[in-house]
C-alpha positions in Angstrom: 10.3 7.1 20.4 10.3 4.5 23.5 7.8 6.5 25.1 5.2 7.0 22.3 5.6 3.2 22.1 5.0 2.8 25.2 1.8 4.6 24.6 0.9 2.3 22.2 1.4 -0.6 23.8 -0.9 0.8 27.0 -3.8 2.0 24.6 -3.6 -1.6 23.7 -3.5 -3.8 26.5 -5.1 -0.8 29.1 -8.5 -0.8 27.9 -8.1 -5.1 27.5 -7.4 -5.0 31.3 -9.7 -2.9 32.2 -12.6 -4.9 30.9 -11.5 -8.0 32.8 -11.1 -6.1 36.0 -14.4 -4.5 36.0 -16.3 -7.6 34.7 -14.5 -9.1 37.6 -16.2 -6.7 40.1 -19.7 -7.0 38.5 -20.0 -10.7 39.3 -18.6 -10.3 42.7 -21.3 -7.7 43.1 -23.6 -9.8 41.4 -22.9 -12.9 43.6 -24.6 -11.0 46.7 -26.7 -8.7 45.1 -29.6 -10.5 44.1 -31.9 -7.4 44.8 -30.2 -5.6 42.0 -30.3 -7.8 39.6 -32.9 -7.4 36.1 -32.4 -10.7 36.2 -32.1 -13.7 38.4 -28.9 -16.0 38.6 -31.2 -18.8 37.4 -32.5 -17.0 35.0 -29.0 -16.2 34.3 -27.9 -19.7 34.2 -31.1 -21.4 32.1 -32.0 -18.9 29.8 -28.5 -18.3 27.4 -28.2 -20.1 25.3 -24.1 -20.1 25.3 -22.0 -21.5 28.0 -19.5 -18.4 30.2 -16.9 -20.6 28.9 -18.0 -20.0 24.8 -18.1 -16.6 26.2 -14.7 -16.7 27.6 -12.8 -17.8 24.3 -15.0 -15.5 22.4 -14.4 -12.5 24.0 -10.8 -13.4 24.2 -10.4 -14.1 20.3 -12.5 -10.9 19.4 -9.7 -8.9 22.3 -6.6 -10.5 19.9 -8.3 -9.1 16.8 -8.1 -6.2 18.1 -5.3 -5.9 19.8 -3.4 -7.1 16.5 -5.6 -3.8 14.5 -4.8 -1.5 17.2 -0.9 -1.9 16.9 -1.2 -1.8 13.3 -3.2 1.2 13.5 -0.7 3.5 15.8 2.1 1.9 13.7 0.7 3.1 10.6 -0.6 6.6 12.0 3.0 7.0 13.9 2.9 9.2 17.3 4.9 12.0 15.9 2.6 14.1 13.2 0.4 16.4 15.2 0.7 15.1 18.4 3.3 15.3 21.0 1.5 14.7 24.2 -1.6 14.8 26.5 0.5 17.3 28.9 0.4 20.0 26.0 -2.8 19.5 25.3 -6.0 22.0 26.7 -8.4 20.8 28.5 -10.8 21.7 26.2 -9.1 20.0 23.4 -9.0 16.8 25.1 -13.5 17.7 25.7 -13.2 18.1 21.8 -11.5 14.7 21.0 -13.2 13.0 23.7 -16.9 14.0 22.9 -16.1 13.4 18.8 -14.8 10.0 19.6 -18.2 9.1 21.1 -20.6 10.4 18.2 -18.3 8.9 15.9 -18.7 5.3 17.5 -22.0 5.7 18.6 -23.0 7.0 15.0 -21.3 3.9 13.7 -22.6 1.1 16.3 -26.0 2.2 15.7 -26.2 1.6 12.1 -24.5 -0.9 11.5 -26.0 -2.9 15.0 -29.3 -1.6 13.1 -28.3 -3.6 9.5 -27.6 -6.4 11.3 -30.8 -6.6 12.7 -32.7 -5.9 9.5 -30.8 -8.1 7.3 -31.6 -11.8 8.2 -28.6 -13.2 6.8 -26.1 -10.8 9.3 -28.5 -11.8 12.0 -28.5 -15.6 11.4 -25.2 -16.0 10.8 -23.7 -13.4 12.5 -25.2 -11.2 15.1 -27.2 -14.0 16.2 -24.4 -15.7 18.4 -24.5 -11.9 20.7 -28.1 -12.7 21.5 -27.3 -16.1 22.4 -27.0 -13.9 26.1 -31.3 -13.4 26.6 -29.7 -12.3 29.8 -26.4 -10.2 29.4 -23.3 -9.8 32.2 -20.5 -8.1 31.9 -18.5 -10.1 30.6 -20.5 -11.2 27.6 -20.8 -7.6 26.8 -18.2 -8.5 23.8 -19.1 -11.7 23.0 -19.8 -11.6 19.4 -19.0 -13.2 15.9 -15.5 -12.5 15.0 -17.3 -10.6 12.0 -19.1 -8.3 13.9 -16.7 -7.6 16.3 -14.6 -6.4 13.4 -17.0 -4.3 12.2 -18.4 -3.1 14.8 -16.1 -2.5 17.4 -12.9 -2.5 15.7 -14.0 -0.6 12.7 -15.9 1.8 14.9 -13.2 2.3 17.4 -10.2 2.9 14.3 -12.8 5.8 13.0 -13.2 7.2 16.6 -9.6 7.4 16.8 -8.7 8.5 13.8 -11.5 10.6 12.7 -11.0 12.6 16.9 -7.4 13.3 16.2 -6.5 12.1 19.8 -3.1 11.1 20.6 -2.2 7.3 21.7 -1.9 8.7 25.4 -5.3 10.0 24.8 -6.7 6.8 23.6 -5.9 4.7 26.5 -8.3 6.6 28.7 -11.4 6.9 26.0 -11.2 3.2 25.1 -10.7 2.5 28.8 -13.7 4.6 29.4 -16.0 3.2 26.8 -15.0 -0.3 27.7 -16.3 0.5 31.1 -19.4 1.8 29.9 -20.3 -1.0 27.7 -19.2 -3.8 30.1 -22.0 -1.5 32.1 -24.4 -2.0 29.9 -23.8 -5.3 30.1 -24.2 -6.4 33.3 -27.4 -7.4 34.4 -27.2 -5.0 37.4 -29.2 -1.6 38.4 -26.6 -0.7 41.6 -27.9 2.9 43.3 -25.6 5.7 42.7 -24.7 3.9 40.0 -23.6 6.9 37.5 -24.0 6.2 34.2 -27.3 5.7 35.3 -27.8 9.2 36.8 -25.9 10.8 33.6 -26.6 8.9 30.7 -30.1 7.2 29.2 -28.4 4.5 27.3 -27.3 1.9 30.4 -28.2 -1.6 31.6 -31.6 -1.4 31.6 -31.8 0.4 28.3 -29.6 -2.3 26.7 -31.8 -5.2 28.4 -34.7 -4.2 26.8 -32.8 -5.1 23.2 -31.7 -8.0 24.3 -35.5 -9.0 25.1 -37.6 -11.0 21.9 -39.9 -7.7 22.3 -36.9 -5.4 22.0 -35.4 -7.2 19.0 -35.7 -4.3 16.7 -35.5 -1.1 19.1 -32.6 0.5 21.2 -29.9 -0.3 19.0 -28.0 2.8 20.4 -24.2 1.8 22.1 -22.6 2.4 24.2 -22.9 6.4 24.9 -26.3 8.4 24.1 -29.7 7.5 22.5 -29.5 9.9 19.9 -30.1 8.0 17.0 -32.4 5.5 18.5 -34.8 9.2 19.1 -34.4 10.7 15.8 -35.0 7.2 14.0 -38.2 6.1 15.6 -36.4 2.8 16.8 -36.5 4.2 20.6 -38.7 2.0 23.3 -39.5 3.7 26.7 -39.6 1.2 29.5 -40.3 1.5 33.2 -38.0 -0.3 35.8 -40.5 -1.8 38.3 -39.5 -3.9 41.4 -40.0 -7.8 41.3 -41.9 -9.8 43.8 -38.8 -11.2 45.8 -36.1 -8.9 44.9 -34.7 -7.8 41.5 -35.8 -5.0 39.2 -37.4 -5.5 35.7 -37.6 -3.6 32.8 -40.8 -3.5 30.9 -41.5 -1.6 27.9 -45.0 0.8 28.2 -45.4 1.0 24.3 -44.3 -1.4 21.5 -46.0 -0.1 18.5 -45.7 -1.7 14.5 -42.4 -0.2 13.0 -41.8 -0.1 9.5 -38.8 -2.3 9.3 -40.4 -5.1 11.2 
């Protein structure tokens, strides 16, 4: 019983860590990497409309929330009933859990991220204060209204977990692992070799475009594929051209009138 607790506890605090840590590295990179960059640090600094500290205590309150659910959660679902542990688990088991896990949260993010576009009053009053960042880092990537970050993130990561059947043990590295792809997203950066870039569609660029007035209603797709963003019309292809000076920007070839608009 220690040691599922144990479990618990890491699949708690693990992937809270691990978004620190790798934010951390993302503005060191950032610091010296102005050629990378979608944006410029003084674009950076002038355009949001939040102060890094705002962000700070935000992201920190949201990361209690859910640090409080997530306990709850394993305490209520116990660590006994059909799991034991990761080392009797297959391989392809852990593929199963893994790759249900992200279409459940993808499936999820996207429709509610979507509502809250479409409904003015969410996006007033409550998604609003997430696009306070015109120009995202990493460590905004979970700045949001306590609200949404419930819903959204919380709620969405409870039905990945439960809905995947994975194991507490399990759950520290998928929440890890999303946390480093949406702190990814996030970041302002386009690094070479970088691969979530190389393996997956949805990445910072992608996720810059949203975060653009002209993106507003497209690419609501996080943090994994761009499924639903395809299938619903709500997709916007953009190039990534070089800027004058350093820096990459990316600019959309096609905005056409969309019925929700």
């Amino acid at each position: 019983m220690d040691f599922e607790m144990s479990d618990e506890l890491l699949g708690t605090v693990v992937p809270i860590s691990v978004y620190w840590i790798y934010s951390g590295i993302y503005v060191l990179l950032g610091s010296f990497c102005e050629r990378y960059r979608l944006h410029s640090k003084r674009d950076e600094d002038e355009k949001n409309l939040v102060s890094k500290g705002d962000v700070v205590r935000g992201v920190l309150l949201q990361q209690l929330v859910q640090a409080m659910i997530s306990m709850l959660l394993f305490t209520v679902t116990g660590g006994e009933s059909e799991n034991t542990s990761n080392e009797n688990a297959s391989f392809l088991v852990l593929a199963r859990q893994f790759v249900t896990a992200m279409l459940v949260m993808d499936t999820w993010q996207y429709f509610i991220h979507r509502y809250m576009h479409h409904n003015m009053f969410l996006y007033k009053h409550i998604h609003s204060l997430h696009h306070r960042l015109v120009v995202p880092y990493s460590y905004g990537a979970l700045y949001n209204h306590p609200v949404e970050g419930l819903l959204l993130d919380t709620v969405g990561g409870a039905l990945s977990f439960l809905i995947s059947g994975m194991t507490p043990r399990t759950s520290i590295f998928f929440f890890s692992f999303a946390t480093i792809k949406t702190v990814d997203d996030h970041c302002g950066l386009w690094l070479p070799g970088n691969l979530f870039h190389i393996f997956f569609s949805n990445n910072s660029a992608y996720h810059d475009v949203h975060h653009q007035l002209y993106g507003s209603k497209y690419n609501f797709s996080q943090p994994f594929f761009v499924t639903w963003d395809r299938i619903l019309g709500t997709y916007l292809p953009y190039t990534l051209e070089k800027k004058i000076g350093g820096g990459f920007e990316a600019r959309p070839t096609q905005v056409s009138n969309h019925k929700d608009d």
